[in-house]
DRENGU-623926 format. One line per field, with one value per atom (N, C-alpha, C): residue in three letters; residue number from 1; x, y, z. Coordinates in steps of 0.05 Angstrom, whole numbers, plus 5000, padded with zeros to 4 digits. Layout:
BEGIN
resn [ALA,...]
resi [NUM,...]
px [X,...]
py [Y,...]
pz [Z,...]
This chain:
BEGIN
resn [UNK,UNK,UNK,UNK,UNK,UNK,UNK,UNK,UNK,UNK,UNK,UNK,UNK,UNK,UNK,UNK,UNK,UNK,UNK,UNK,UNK,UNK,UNK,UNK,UNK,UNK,UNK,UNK,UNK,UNK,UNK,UNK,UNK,UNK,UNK,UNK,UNK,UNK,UNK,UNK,UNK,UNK,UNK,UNK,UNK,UNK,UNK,UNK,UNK,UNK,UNK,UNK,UNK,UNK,UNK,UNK,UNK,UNK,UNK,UNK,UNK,UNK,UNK,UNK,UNK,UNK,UNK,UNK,UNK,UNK,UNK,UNK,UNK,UNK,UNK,UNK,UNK,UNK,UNK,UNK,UNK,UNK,UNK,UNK,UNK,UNK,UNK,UNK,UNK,UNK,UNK,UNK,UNK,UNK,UNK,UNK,UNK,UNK,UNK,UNK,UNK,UNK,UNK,UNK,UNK,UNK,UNK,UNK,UNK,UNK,UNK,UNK,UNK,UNK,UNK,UNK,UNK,UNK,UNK,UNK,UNK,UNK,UNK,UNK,UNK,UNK,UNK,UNK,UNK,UNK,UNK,UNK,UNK,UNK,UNK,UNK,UNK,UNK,UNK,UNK,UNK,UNK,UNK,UNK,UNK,UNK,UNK,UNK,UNK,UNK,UNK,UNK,UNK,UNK,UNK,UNK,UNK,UNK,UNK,UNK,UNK,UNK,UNK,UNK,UNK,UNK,UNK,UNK,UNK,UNK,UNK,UNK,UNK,UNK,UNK,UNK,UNK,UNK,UNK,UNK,UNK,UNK,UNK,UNK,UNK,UNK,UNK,UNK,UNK,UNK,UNK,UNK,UNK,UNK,UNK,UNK,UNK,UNK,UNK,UNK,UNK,UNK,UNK,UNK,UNK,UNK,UNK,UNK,UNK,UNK,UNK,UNK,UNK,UNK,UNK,UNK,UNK,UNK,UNK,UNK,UNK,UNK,UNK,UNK,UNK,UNK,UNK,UNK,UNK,UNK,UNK,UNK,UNK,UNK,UNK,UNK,UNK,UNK,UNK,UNK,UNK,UNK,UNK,UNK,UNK,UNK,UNK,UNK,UNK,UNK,UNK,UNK,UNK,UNK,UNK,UNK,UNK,UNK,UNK,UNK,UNK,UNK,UNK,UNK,UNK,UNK,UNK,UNK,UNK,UNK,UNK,UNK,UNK,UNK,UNK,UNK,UNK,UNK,UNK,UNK,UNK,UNK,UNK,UNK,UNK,UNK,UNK,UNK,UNK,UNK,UNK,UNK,UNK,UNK,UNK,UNK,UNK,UNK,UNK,UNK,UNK,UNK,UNK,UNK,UNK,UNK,UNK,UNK,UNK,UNK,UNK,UNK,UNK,UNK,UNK,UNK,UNK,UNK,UNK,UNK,UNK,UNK,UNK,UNK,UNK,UNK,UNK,UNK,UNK,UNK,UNK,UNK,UNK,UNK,UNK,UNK,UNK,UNK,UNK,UNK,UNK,UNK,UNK,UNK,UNK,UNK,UNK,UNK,UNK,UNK,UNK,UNK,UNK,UNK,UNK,UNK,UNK,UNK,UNK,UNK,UNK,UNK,UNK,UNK,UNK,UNK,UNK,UNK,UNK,UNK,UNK,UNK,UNK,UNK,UNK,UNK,UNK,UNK,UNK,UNK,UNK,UNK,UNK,UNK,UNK,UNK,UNK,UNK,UNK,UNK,UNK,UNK,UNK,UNK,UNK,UNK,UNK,UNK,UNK,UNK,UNK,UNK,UNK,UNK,UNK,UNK,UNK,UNK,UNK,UNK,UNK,UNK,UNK,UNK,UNK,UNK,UNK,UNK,UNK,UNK,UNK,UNK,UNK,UNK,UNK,UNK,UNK,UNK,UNK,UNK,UNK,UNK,UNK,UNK,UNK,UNK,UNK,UNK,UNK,UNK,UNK,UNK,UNK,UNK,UNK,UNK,UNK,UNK,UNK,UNK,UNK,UNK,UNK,UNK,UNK,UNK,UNK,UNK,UNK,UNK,UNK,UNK,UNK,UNK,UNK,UNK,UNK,UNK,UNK,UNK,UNK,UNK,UNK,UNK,UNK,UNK,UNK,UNK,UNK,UNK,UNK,UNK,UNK,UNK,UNK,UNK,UNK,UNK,UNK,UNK,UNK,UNK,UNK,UNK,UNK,UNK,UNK,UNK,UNK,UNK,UNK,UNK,UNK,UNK,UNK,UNK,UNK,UNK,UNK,UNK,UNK,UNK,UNK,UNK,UNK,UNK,UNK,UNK,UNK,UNK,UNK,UNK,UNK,UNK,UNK,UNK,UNK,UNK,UNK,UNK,UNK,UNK,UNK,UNK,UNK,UNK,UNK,UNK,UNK,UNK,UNK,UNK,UNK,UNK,UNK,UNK,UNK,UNK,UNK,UNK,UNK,UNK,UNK,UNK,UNK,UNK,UNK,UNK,UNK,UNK,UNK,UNK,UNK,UNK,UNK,UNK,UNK,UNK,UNK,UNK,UNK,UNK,UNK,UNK,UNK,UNK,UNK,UNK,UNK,UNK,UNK,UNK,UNK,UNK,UNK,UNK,UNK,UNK,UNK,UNK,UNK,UNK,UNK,UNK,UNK,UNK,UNK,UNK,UNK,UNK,UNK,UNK,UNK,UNK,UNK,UNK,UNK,UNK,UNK,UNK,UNK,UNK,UNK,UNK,UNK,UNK,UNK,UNK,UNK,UNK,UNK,UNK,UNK,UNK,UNK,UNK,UNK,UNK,UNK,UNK,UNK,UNK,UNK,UNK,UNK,UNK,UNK,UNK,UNK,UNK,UNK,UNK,UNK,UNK,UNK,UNK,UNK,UNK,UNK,UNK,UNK,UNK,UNK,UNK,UNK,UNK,UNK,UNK,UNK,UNK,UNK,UNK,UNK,UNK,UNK,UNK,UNK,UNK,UNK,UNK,UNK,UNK,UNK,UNK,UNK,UNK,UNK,UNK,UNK,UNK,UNK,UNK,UNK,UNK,UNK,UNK,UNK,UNK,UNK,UNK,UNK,UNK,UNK,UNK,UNK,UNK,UNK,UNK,UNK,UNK,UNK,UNK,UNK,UNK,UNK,UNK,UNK,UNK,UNK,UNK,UNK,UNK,UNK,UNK,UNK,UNK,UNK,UNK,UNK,UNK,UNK,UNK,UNK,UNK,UNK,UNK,UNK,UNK,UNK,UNK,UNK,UNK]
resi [1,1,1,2,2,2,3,3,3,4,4,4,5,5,5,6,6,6,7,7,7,8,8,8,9,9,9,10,10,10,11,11,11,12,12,12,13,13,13,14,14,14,15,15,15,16,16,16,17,17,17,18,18,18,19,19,19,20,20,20,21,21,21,22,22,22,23,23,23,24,24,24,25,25,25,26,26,26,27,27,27,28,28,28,29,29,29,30,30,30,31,31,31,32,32,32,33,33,33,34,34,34,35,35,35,36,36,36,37,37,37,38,38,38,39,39,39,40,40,40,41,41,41,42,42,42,43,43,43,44,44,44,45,45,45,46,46,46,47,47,47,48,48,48,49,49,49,50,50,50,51,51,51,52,52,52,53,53,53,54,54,54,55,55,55,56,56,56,57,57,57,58,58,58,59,59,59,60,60,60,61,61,61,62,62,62,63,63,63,64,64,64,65,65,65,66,66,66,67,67,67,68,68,68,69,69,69,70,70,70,71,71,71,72,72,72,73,73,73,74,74,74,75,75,75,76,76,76,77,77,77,78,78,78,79,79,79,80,80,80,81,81,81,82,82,82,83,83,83,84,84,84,85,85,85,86,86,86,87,87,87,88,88,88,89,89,89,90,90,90,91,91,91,92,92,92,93,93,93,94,94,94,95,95,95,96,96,96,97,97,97,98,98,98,99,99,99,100,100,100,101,101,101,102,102,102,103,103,103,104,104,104,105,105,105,106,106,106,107,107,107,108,108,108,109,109,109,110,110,110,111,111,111,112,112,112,113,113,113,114,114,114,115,115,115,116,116,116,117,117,117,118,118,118,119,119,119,120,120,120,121,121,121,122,122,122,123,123,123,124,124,124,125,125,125,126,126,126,127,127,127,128,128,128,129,129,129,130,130,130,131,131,131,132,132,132,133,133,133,134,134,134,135,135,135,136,136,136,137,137,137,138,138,138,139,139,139,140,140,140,141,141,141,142,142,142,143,143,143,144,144,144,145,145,145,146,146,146,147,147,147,148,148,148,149,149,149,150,150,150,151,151,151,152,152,152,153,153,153,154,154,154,155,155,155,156,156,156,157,157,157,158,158,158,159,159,159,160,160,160,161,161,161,162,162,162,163,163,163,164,164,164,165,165,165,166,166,166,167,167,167,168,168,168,169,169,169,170,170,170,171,171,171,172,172,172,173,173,173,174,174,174,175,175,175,176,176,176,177,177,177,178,178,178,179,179,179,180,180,180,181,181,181,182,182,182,183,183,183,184,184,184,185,185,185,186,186,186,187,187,187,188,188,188,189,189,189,190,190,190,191,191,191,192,192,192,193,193,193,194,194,194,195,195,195,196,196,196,197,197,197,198,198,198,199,199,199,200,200,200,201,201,201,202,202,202,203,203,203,204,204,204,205,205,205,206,206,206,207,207,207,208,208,208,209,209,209,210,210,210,211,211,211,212,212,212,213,213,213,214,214,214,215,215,215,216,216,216,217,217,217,218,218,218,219,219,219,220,220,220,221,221,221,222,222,222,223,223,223,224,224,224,225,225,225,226,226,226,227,227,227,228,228,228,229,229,229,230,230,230,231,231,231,232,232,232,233,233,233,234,234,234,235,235,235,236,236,236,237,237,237,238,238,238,239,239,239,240,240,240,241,241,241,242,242,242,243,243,243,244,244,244]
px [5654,5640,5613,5597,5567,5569,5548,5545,5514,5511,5488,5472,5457,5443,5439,5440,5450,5426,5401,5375,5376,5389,5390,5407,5397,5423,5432,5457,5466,5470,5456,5454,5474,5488,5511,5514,5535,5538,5540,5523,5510,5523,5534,5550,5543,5553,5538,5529,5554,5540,5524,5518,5497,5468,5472,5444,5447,5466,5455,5444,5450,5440,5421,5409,5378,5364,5367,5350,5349,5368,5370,5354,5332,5318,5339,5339,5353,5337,5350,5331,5311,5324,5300,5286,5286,5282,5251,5244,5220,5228,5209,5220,5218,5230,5225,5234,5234,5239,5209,5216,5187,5178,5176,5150,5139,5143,5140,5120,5123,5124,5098,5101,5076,5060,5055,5033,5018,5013,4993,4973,4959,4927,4935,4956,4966,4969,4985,5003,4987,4961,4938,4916,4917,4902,4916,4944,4958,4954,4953,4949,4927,4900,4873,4880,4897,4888,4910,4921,4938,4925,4917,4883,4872,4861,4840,4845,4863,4878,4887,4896,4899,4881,4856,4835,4815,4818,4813,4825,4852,4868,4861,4855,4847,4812,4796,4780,4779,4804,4808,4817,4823,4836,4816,4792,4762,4761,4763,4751,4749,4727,4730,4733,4733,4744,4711,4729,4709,4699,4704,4695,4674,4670,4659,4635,4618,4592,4577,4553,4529,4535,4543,4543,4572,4591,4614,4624,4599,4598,4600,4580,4579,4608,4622,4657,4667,4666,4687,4681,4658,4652,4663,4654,4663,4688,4705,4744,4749,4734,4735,4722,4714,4715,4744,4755,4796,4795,4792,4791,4783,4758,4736,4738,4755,4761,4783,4804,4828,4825,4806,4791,4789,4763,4753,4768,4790,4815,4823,4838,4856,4837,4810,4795,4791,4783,4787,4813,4824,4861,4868,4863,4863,4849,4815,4800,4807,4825,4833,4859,4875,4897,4889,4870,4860,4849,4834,4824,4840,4860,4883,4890,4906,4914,4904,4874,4864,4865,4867,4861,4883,4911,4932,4937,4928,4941,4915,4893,4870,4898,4912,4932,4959,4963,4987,4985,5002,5004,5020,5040,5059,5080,5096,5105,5144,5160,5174,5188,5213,5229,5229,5222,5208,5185,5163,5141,5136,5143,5147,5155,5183,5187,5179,5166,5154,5129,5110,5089,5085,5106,5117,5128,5140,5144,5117,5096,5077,5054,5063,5037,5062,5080,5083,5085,5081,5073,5042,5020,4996,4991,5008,5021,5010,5026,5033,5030,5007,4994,4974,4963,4956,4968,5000,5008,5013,5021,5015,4988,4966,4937,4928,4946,4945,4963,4979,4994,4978,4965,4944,4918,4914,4885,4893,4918,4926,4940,4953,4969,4967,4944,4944,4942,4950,4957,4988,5010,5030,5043,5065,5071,5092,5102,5116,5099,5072,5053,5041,5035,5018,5043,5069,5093,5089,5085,5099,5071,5047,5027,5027,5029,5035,5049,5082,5100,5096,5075,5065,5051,5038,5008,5028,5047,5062,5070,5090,5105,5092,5065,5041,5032,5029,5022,5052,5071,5085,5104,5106,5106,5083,5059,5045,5034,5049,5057,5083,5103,5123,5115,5103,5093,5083,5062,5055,5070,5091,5110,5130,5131,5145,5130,5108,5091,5092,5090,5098,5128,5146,5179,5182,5169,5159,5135,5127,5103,5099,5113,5108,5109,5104,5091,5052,5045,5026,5004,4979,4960,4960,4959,4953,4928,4928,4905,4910,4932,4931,4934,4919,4923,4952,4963,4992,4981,4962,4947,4946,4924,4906,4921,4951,4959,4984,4988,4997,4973,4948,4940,4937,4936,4931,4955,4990,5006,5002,4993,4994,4972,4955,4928,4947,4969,4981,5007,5010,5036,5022,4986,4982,4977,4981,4971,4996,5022,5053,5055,5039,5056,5041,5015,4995,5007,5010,5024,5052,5068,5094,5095,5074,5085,5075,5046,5049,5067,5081,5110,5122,5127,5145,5116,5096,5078,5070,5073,5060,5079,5097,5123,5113,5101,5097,5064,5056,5022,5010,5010,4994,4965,4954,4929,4926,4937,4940,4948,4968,4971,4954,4940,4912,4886,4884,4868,4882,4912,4925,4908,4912,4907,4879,4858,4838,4849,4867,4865,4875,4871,4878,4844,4822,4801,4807,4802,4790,4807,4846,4853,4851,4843,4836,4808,4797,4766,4771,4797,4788,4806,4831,4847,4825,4800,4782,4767,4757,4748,4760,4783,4797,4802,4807,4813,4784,4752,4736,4730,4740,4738,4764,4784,4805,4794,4804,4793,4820,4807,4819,4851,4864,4891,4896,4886,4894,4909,4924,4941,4923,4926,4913,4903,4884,4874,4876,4878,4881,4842,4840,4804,4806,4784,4767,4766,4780,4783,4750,4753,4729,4736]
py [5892,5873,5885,5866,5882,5882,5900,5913,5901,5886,5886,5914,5916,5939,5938,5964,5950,5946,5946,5935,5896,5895,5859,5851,5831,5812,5792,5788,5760,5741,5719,5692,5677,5665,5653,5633,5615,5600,5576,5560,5526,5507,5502,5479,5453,5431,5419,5425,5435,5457,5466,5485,5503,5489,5464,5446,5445,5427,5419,5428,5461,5484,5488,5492,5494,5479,5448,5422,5418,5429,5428,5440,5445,5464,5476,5498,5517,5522,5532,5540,5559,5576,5602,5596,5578,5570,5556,5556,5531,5507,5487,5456,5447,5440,5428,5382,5375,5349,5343,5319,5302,5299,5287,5290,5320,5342,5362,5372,5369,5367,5352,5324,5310,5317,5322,5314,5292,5302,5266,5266,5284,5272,5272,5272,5262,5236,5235,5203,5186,5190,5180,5173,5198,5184,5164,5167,5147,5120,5115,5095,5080,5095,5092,5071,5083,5068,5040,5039,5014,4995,5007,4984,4975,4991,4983,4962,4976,4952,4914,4927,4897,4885,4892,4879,4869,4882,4876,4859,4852,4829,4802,4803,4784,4775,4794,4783,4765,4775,4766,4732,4729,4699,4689,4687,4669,4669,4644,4641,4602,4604,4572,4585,4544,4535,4551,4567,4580,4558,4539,4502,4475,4485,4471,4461,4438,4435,4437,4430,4437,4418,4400,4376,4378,4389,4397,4423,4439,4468,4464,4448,4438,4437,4421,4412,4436,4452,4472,4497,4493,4520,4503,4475,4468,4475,4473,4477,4503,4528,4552,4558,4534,4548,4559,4543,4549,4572,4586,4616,4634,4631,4649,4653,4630,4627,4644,4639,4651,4685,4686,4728,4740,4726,4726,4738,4720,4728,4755,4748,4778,4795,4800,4824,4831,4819,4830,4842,4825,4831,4863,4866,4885,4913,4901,4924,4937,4911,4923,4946,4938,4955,4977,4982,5001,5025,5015,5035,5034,5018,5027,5052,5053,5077,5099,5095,5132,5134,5114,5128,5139,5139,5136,5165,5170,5187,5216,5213,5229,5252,5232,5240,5260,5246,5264,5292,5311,5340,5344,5318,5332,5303,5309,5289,5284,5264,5267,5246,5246,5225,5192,5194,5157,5156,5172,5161,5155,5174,5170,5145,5143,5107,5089,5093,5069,5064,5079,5085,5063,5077,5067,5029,5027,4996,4987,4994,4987,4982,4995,4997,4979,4974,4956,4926,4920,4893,4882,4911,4909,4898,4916,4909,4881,4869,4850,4825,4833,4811,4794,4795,4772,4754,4757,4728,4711,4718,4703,4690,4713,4703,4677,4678,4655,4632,4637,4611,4593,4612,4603,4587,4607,4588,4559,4552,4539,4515,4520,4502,4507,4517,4518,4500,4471,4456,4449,4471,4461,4488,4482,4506,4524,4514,4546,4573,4552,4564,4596,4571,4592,4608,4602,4614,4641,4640,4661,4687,4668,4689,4705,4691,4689,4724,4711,4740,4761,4748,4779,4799,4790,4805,4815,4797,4815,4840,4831,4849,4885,4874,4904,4912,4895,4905,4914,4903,4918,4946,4956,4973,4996,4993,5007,5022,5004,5007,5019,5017,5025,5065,5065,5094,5107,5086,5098,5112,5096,5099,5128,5124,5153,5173,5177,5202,5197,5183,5180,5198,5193,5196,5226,5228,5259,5273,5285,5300,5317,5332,5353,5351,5316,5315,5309,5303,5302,5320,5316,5342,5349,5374,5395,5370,5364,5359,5329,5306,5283,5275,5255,5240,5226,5224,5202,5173,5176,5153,5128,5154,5125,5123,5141,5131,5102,5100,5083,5054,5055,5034,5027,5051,5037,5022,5026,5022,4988,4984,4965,4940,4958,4932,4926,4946,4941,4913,4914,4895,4868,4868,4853,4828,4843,4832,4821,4836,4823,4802,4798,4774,4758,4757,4731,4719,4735,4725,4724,4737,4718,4696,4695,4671,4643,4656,4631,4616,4628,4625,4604,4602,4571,4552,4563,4542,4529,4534,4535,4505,4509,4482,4452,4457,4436,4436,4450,4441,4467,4472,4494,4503,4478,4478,4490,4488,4504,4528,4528,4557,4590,4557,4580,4586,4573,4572,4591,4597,4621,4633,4645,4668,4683,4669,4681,4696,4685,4692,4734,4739,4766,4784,4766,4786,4791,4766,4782,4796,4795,4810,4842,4846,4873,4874,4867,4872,4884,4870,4871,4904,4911,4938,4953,4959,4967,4978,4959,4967,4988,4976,4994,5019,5015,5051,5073,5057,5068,5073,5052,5061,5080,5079,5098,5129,5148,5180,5185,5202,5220,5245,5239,5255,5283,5295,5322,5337,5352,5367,5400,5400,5430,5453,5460,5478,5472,5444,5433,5423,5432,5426,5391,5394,5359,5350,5326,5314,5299,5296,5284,5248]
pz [4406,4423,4431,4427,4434,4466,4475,4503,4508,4525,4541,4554,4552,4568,4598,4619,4641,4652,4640,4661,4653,4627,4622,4644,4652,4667,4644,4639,4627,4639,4630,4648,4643,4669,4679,4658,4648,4624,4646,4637,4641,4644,4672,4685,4700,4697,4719,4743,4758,4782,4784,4763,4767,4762,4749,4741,4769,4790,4803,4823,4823,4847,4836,4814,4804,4816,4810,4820,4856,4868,4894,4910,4933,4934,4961,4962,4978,5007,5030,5052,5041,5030,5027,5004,4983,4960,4955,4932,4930,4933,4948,4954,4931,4916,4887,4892,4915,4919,4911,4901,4887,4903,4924,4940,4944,4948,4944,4914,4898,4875,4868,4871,4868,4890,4915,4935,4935,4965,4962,4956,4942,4930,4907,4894,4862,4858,4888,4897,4899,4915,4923,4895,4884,4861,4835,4844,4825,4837,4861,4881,4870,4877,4864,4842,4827,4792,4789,4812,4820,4829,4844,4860,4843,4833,4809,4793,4778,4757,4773,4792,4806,4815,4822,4822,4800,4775,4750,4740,4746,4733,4747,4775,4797,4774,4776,4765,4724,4718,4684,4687,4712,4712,4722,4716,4728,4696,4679,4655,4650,4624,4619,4601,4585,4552,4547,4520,4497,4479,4475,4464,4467,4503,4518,4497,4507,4505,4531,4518,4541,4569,4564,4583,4597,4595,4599,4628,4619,4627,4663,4663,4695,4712,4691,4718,4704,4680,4678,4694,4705,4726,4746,4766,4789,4786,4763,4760,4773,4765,4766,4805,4819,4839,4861,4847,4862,4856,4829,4818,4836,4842,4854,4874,4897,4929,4924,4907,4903,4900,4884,4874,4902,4915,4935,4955,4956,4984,4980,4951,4946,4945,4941,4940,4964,4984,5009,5020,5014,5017,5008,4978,4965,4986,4990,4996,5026,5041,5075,5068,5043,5046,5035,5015,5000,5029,5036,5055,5077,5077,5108,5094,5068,5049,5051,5050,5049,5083,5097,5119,5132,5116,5127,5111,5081,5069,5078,5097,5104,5130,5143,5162,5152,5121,5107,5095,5098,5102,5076,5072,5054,5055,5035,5022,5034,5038,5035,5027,5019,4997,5013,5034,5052,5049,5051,5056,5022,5004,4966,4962,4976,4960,4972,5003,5021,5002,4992,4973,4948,4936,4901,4905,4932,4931,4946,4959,4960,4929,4914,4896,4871,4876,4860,4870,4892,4909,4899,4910,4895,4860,4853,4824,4820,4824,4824,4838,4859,4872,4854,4827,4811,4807,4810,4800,4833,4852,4880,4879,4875,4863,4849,4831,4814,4818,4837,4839,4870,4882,4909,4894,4872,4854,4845,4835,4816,4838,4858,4874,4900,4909,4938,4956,4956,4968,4963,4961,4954,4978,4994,5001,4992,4970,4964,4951,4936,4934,4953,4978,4999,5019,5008,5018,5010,4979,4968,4972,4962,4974,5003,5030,5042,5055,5033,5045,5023,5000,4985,5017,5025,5032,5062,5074,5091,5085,5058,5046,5044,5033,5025,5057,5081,5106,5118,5115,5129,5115,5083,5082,5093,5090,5104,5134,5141,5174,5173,5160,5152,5155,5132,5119,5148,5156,5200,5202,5216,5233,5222,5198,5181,5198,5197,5204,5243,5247,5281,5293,5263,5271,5259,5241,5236,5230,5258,5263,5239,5232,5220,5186,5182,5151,5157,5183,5184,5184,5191,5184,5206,5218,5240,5253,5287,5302,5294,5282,5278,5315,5312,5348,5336,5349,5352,5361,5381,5386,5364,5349,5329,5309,5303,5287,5298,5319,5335,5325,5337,5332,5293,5283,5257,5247,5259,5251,5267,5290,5303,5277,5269,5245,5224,5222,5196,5211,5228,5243,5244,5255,5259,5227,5204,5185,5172,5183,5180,5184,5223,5233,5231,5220,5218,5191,5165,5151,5146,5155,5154,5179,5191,5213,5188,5174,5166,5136,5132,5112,5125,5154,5160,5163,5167,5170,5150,5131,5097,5092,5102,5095,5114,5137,5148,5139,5136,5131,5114,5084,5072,5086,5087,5090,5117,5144,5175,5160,5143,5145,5131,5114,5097,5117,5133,5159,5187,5184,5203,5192,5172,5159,5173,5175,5189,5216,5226,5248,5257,5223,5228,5233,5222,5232,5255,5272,5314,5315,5312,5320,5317,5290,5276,5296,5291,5298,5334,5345,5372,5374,5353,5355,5349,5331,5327,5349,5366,5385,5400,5407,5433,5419,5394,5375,5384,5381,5384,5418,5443,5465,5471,5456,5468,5470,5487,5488,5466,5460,5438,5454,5448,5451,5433,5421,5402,5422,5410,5421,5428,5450,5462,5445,5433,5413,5390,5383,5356,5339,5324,5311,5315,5322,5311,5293,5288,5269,5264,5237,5223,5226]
């Protein structure tokens, strides 16, 4: 029988167990959990290219007939203004959650297996907000229509408030010197963009049209948490740096 030499170690023979004590991260160990693993300026720039793409698809559904004539062109652009009101919305829509995001992930320190999948079902809502998009362009006087848009754009505000509140319930994924404050009110812009649109989901049934007109009613409110974020005094914790 051959003899190992005694400075080799021979490595233990390969069990499930032992996979699964590899993959596990230990106290004293490297954290090897995917959030760990990825971080959030990976997560964040995967985010980025979710955005993007979804707002690129918003703009591919503004088209006319390649057939038209000259005398034609006129009503096939008036057709295309439902399109353009329709782009219009979700781009704003798009651009408030986009920058709620960095301002949320400017706060994150580090990653953990909630704030990862509160994330991943956010950016596949985004995903997938062209086709709500297109059913608002196409039938927005119908309300299952402005239903379904509706509890999309909840759906994307209240995971994100969601993700808040993660970092509220655990300090210590956040960055050193975060106020608790303003992350309080940012979780509050993200609530307020819940309940303006899911309130208007039952309203959508008695009147689309009131309920595409709620919908405004989420500027003042933002505009007015805005304010009070910029008159509130600042809370940092005792010898903590100034935040930018």
């Amino acid at each position: 029988m051959a003899r190992h030499p005694a400075h080799q170690r021979v490595p233990p023979p390969v069990t499930a167990g032992s996979v699964l004590a590899v993959s596990t991260p230990t106290r004293g160990g490297e954290d090897e959990s995917a959030g760990a693993i990825i971080g959030p300026e990976r997560l964040l720039a995967f985010g980025d290219a979710v955005f993007a793409i979804a707002i690129t698809l918003l703009a591919l559904d503004i088209t006319v007939p390649g057939d038209l004539e000259a005398r034609d062109l006129g009503r096939a652009l008036h057709r295309t203004l439902s399109d353009i009101g329709a782009y219009l919305l979700s781009f704003v829509v798009i651009g408030v959650l986009w920058i709620s995001q960095h301002t949320l992930f400017h706060r994150v320190a580090r990653l953990d297996s909630a704030l990862l999948h509160l994330y991943l079902a956010l950016l596949a809502v985004i995903a997938a907000l062209p086709f709500p998009t297109r059913l608002i362009s196409e039938y927005a006087d119908t309300p299952a229509a402005t239903a379904v848009y509706s509890g999309s754009i909840a759906l994307a505000s209240g995971l994100l408030a969601a993700m808040t509140l993660r970092l509220l319930l655990r300090p210590a994924l956040a960055t050193p010197g975060t106020d608790p404050g303003r992350l309080r009110v940012s979780m509050y812009e993200g609530l307020v963009m819940v309940v303006v649109f899911a309130a208007s989901v039952p309203l959508a049934f008695a009147s689309p049209a009131a309920a595409q007109l709620w919908w405004l009613a989420a500027i003042p409110a933002r505009a007015w948490l805005s304010r009070r974020t910029r008159k509130a005094p600042s809370r940092r914790p005792s010898g903590a740096p100034p935040r930018n």
